[in-house]
C-alpha positions in Angstrom: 13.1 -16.1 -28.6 15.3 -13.8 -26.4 15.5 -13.1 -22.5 12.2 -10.9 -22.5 14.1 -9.0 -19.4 17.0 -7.7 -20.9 15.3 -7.3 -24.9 14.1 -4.1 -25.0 10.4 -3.2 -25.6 9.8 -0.8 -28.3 6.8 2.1 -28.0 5.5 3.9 -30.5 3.7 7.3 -30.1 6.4 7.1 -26.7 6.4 11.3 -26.2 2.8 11.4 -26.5 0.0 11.6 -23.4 0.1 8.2 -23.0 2.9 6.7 -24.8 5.0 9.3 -21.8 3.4 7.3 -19.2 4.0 4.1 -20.7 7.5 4.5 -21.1 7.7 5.9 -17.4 5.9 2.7 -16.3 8.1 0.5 -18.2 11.1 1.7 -16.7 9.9 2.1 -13.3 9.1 -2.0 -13.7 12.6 -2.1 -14.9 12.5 -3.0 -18.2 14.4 -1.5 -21.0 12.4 0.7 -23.9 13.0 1.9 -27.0 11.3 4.7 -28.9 10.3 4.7 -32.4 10.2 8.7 -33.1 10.3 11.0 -36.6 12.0 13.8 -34.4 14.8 11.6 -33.4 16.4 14.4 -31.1 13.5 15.8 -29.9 12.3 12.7 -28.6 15.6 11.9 -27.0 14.9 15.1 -25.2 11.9 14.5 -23.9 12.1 10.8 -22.8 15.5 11.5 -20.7 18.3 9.4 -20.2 17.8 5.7 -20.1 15.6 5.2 -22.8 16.6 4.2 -26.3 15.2 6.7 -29.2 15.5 5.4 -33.1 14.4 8.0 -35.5 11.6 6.7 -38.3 8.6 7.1 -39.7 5.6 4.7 -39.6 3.5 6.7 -42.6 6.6 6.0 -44.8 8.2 2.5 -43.2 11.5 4.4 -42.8 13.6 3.4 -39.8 10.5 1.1 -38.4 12.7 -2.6 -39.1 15.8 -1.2 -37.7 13.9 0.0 -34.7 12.6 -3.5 -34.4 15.6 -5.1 -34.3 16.5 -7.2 -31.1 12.8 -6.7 -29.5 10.4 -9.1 -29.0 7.5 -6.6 -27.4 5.5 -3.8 -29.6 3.5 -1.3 -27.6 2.0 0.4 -30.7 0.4 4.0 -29.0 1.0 6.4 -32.3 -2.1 7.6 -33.5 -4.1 9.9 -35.2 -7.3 10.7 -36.9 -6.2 9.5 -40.6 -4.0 6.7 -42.0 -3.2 4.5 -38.7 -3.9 1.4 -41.3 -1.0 2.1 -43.3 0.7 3.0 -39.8 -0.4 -0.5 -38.3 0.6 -2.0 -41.8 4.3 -0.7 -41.8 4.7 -2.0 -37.8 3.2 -5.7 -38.9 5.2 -6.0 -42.4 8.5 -5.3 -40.1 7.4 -6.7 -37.2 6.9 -10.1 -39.6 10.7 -9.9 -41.1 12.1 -9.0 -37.1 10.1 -11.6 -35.5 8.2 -9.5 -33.0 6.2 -12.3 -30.7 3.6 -10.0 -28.9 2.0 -6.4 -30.8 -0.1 -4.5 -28.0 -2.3 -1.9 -29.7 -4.3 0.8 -27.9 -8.1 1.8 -29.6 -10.7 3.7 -28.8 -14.1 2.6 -27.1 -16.6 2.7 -30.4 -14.0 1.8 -33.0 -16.5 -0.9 -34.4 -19.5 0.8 -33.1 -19.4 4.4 -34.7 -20.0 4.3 -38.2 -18.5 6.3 -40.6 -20.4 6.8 -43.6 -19.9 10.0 -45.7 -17.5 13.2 -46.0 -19.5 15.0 -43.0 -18.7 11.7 -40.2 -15.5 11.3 -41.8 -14.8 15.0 -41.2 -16.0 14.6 -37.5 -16.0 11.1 -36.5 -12.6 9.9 -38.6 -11.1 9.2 -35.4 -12.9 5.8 -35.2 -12.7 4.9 -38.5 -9.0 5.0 -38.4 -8.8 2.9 -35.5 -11.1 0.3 -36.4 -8.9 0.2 -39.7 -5.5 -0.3 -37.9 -7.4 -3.2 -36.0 -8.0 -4.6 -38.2 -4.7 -4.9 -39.6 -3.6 -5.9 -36.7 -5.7 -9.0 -36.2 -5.0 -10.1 -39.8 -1.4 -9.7 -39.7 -0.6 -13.0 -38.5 1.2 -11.8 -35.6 0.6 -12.1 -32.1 -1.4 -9.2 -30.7 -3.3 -7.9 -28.1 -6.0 -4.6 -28.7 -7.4 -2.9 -25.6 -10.0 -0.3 -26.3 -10.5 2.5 -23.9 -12.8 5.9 -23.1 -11.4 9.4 -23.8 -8.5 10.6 -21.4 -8.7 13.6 -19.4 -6.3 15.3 -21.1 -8.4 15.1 -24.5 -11.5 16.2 -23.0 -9.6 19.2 -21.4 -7.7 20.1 -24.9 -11.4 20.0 -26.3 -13.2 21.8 -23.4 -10.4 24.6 -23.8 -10.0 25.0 -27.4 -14.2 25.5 -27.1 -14.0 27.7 -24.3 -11.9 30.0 -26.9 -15.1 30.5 -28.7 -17.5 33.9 -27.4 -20.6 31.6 -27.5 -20.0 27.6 -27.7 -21.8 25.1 -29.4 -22.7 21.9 -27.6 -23.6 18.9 -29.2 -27.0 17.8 -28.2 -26.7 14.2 -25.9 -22.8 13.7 -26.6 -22.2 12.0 -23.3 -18.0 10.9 -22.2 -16.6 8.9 -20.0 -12.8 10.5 -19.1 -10.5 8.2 -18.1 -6.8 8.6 -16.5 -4.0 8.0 -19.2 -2.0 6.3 -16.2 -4.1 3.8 -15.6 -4.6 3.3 -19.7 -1.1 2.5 -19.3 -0.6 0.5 -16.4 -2.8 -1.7 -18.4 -0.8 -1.6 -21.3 2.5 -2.9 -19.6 0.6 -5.8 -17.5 -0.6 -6.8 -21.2 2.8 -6.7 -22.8 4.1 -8.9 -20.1 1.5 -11.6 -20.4 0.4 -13.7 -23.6 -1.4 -12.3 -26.5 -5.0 -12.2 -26.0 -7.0 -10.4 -28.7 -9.4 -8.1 -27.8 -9.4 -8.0 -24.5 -12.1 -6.0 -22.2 -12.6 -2.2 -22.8 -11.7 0.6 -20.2 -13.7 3.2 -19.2 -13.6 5.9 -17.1 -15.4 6.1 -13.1 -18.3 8.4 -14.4 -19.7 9.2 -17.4 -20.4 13.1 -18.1 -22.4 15.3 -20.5 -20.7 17.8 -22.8 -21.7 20.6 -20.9 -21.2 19.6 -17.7 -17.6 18.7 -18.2 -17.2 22.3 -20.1 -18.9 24.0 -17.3 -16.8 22.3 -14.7 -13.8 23.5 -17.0 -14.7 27.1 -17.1 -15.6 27.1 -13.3 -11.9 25.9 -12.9 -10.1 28.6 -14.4 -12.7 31.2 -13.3 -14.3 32.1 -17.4 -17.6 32.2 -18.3 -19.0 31.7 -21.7 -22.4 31.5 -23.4 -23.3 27.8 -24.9 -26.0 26.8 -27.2 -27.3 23.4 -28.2 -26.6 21.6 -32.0 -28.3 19.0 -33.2 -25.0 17.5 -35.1 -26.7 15.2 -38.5 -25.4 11.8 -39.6 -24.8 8.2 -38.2 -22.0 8.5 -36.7 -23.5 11.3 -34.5 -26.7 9.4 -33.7 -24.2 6.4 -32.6 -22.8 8.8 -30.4 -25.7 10.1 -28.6 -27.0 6.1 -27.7 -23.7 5.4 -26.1 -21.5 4.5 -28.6 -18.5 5.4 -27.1 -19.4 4.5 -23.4 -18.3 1.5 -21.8 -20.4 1.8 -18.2 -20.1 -2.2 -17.6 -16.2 -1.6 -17.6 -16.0 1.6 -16.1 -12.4 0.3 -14.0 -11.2 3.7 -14.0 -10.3 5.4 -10.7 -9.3 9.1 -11.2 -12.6 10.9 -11.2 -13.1 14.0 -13.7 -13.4 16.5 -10.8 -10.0 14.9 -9.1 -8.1 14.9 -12.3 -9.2 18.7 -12.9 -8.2 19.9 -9.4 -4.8 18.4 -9.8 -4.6 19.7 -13.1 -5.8 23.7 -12.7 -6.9 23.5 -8.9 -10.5 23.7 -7.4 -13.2 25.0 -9.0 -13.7 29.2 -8.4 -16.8 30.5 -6.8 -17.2 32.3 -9.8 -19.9 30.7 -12.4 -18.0 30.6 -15.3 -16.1 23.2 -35.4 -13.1 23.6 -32.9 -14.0 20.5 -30.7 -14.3 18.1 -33.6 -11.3 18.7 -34.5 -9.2 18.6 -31.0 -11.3 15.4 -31.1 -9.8 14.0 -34.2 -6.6 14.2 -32.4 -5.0 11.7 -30.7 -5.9 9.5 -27.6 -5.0 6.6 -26.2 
């Protein structure tokens, strides 16, 4: 085993929302970080001088063993709603051969609670199922690992409040309840786990508040001054019904800080006096 200060830790997902604030985190603690990235320049780019970027591809295995090479620390944050199995699998197989001694993963609240049963929750509700599969992975890999589930970050909810508010009329699942919580502190998380042992599963995240679909697209709109007509939908399946009994709350771990309303004043400013499919798929996007 190397000098765990001077071996780099390598982050995956590193230009995303929170792979961003991880890396920031990691370097403001000191530590040296590497970035597994498919857009090699790109991602040099973005992360700045100081941090490390090796170009490959986790769907495909290419690059992923060299990128491995002389680190000791995984932060796995790459993510999306399809295939993070065979992501998690090509990190593990190299990881095995490099001798990584710690694999941090980041999953969603309601990976194992959510289930995904047919071609309509798969087409909604993927998300999950993905996660729960890369966990899976994960714990049967034989490496040492540590998986932290957390709620939706504000940024997601945003991107999906927006991309509904695009609509003339909006459709808003009936009982789909959140709990937004600040990709910072999903992070600062992250780095105190990848400098302790491995732990398993440790306990969830979850934002200060939880909030009803409407009210957090309401409080969006009011925001940046729009208005829309919304009407309810009953959305069919088990996955859905999960969702609307709290599937993907974590109130008895809601350790988040950074309110909703605090996050979206900072973000567009305070709310205006003046009353003002597309989801599901912004929600099938990355988190976490």
């Amino acid at each position: 085993m190397g000098d765990e200060s001077t071996a780099p830790i390598l982050v995956t997902g590193g230009t995303g929302t929170l792979g961003r604030q991880v890396v920031a985190q990691l370097r403001e603690a000191g530590r040296k970080v590497r970035i597994l990235s498919r857009r090699g320049r790109e991602a040099q780019a973005a992360a700045g001088a100081g941090v490390e970027v090796v170009s490959g591809d986790l769907g495909t295995g290419q690059g992923v063993e060299a990128a491995l090479a002389g680190t000791e620390v995984v932060l796995h944050c790459a993510g999306s709603s399809r295939g993070d199995d065979e992501k998690a699998r090509q990190l593990v197989r190299a990881g095995a051969r490099a001798g990584t001694r710690h694999l941090v993963f980041i999953s969603v609240v309601g990976a194992d609670a959510v289930p995904v049963a047919g071609a309509i929750d798969r087409a909604m509700f993927g998300y999950f199922e993905s996660k729960l599969a890369a966990e899976r992975v994960i714990a049967g890999s034989g490496l040492p690992w540590t998986t932290l589930r957390a709620t939706q970050f504000h940024d997601l909810v945003m991107l999906v409040a927006r991309q509904m508010a695009r609509l003339p009329v909006v459709p808003l699942p009936i009982g789909f309840r959140f709990q937004p919580i600040a990709a910072g502190e999903v992070a600062a998380r992250l780095v105190e786990l990848a400098s302790g042992e491995p732990s398993g599963l440790v306990p969830a995240m979850g934002g200060p508040r939880v909030y009803g679909m409407g009210d957090l697209l309401r409080s969006t709109l009011r925001a940046t001054g729009r208005h829309r007509l919304t009407f309810p939908v009953w959305l069919p399946g088990e996955a859905a019904r999960a969702v609307r009994a709290g599937a993907i709350l974590a109130p008895d771990r809601a350790v988040g800080r950074l309110t909703w309303e605090e996050f979206l004043a900072a973000r567009v400013g305070p709310p205006s006096d003046t009353t003002s499919g597309a989801m599901l798929r912004a929600a099938r996007s990355t988190v976490g």
